[in-house]
C-alpha angles and dihedrals in degrees: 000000000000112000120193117178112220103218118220117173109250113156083187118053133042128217117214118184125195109183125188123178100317101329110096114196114195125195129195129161093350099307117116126204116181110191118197105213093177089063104053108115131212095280088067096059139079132184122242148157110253111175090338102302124101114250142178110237117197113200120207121194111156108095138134098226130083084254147046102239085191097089102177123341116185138153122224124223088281100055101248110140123236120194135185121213132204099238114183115207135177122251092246085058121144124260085249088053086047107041105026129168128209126290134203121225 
């Protein structure tokens, strides 16, 4: 799995993420969502063209917080799973918070 997080500037609120295998659980002030990725089924996914290639986007919307913190979850044509995560920074954050690339886990 290929993880990015998507920075947005809260001076509030913090994101954790513990991931294991393909279920992501994010904490922020004290609530707790877990997301099984592995377990999403065909209904939950549309085709589409990301930087030319074909991909599979699964789209999550159930949570208990204000926000999604699933940005974007797709699979490419050979199944690995990429995953965008809300990632709230400062605005004294560093270029690496700002400007981040994608990570495998």
């Amino acid at each position: 799995m290929r993880i990015k997080y998507s920075p947005q500037v809260n001076d509030v609120y913090k994101i954790n993420y513990t991931i294991e295998d393909e279920t992501i659980a994010a904490v922020c002030n004290g609530f707790v969502n877990s997301y099984n990725l592995s377990l999403l089924c065909d209904d939950f996914y549309k085709e589409s063209v990301f930087d030319g290639e074909i991909v599979i986007e699964a789209y999550i919307a159930e949570t208990v917080f204000d926000f999604v913190p699933i940005i974007n979850a797709y699979r490419d044509e050979a199944g690995e799973l990429y995953v965008e995560l809300l990632n709230f920074i400062s605005n004294d954050a560093s270029e690496e918070e700002k400007y981040p690339g994608w990570l495998e886990v």
